[in-house]
C-alpha positions as CSV (number, residue, x, y, z in Angstrom):
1,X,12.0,21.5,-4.0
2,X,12.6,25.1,-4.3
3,X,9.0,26.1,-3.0
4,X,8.8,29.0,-0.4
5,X,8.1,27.7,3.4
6,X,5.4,28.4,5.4
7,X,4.5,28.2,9.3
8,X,2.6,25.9,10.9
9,X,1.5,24.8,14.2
10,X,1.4,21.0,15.3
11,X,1.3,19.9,19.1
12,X,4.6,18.1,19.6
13,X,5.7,16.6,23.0
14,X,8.6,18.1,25.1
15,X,10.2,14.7,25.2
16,X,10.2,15.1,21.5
17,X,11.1,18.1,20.8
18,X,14.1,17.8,23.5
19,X,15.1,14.6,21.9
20,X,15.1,16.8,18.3
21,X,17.6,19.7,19.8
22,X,19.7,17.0,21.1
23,X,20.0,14.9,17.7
24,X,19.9,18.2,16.0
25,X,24.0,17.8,14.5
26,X,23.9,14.2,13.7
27,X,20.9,15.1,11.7
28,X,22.9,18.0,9.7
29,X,19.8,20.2,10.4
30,X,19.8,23.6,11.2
31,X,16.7,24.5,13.2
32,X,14.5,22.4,14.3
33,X,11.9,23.6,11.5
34,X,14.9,21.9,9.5
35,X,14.8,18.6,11.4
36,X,11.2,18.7,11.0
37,X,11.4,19.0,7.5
38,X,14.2,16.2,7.2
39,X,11.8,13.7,9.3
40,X,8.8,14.2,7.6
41,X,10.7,13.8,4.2
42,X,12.5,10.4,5.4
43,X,9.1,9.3,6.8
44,X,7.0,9.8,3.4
45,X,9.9,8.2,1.6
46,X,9.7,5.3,4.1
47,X,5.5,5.1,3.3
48,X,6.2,5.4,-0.7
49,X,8.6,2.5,-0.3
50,X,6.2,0.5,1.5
51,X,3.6,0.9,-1.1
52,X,6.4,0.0,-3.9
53,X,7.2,-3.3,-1.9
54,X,3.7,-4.2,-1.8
55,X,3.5,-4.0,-5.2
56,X,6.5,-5.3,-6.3
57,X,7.0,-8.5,-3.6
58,X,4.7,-10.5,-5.0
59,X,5.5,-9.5,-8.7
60,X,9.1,-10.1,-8.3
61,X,7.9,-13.6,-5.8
62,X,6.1,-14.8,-9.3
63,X,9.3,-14.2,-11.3
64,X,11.8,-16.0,-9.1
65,X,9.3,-18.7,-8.9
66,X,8.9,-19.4,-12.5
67,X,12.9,-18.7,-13.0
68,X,13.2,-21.6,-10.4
69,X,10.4,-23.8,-12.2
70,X,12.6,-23.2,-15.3
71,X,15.4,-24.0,-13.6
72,X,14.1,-27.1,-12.4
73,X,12.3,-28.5,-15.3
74,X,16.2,-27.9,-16.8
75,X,17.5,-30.1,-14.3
76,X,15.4,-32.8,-14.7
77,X,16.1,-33.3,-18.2
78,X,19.6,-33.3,-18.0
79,X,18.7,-35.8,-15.6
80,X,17.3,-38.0,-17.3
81,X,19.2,-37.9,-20.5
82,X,22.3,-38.5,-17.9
83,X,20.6,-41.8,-16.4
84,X,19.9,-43.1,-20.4
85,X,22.9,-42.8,-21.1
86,X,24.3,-44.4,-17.6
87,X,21.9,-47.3,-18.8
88,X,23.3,-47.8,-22.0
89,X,26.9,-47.9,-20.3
90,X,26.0,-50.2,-18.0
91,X,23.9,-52.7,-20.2
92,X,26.8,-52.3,-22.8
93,X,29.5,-53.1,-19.7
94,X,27.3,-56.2,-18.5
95,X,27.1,-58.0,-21.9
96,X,30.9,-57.4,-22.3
97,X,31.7,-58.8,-19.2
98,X,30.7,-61.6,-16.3
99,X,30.7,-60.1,-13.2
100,X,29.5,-61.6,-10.2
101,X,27.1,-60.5,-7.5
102,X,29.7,-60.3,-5.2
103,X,32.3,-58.8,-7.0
104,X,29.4,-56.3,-8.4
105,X,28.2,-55.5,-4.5
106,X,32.0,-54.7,-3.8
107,X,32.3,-52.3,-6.1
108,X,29.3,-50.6,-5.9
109,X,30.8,-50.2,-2.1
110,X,33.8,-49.0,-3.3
111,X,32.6,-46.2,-5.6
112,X,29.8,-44.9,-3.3
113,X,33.3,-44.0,-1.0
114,X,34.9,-43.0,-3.7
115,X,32.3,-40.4,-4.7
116,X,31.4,-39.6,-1.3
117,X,35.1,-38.5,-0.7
118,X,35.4,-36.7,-3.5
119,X,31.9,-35.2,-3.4
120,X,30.8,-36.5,-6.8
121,X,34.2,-35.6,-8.9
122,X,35.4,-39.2,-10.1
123,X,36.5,-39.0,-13.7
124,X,37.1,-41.4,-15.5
125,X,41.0,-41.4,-15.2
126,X,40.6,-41.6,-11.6
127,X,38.8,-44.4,-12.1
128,X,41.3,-45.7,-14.2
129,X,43.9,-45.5,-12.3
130,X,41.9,-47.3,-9.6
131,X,41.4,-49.9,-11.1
132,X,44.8,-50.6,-12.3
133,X,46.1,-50.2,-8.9
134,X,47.2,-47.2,-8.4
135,X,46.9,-44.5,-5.4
């Protein structure tokens, strides 16, 4: 803003205005007129900001929330296409081979470890390799 400055009288505090020579350098201002200047600048950028947040929390509160509904409805269908298709593998695995109850409880034991300690990342070679006895 290039626009010429004019005078003006506001009642001000001592306490203030001490407190506004003191901070006067960390301020970069050059008079306290200056400082004035500065303040009242900061502080109506502060109250426009406000104003913009009011407006834009909620907007930007409704797009996060259907980005996360998207998300979510994403997630559940790979979900479910994952637990067909661990169905089919198991039916398949069952009518190929007679396992019993016991053996069945054991291993479903043994995996839930397994997948605990590795926080979900079995592959299949590990597997493998388990069940052929190795480390």
């Amino acid at each position: 803003m290039s626009e010429k400055k004019q005078k003006y009288a506001y009642w001000m505090r001592p306490s203030m205005v001490a407190e506004i020579e003191t901070m006067l350098p960390a301020a970069n201002a050059t008079s306290k007129g200056d400082f004035v200047c500065k303040a009242v600048e900061f502080y109506i950028g502060y109250l426009r900001q406000q104003k913009n947040i009011n407006y834009l929390a909620p907007a930007l509160a409704g797009t996060i929330k259907s980005e996360v509904d998207s998300l979510s409805k994403n997630v559940c269908e790979m979900i479910f296409k994952l637990a067909v298709e661990v169905g089919l593998s198991s039916s398949i695995t069952a009518a190929l081979n007679d396992v019993s109850d016991l053996s069945l409880a054991a291993l479903r034991r043994n995996i839930a470890r397994e997948i605990g300690e590795t926080n979900g990342l079995l592959s299949f070679e590990d597997a493998n390799e388990w069940q052929n006895g190795g480390d």
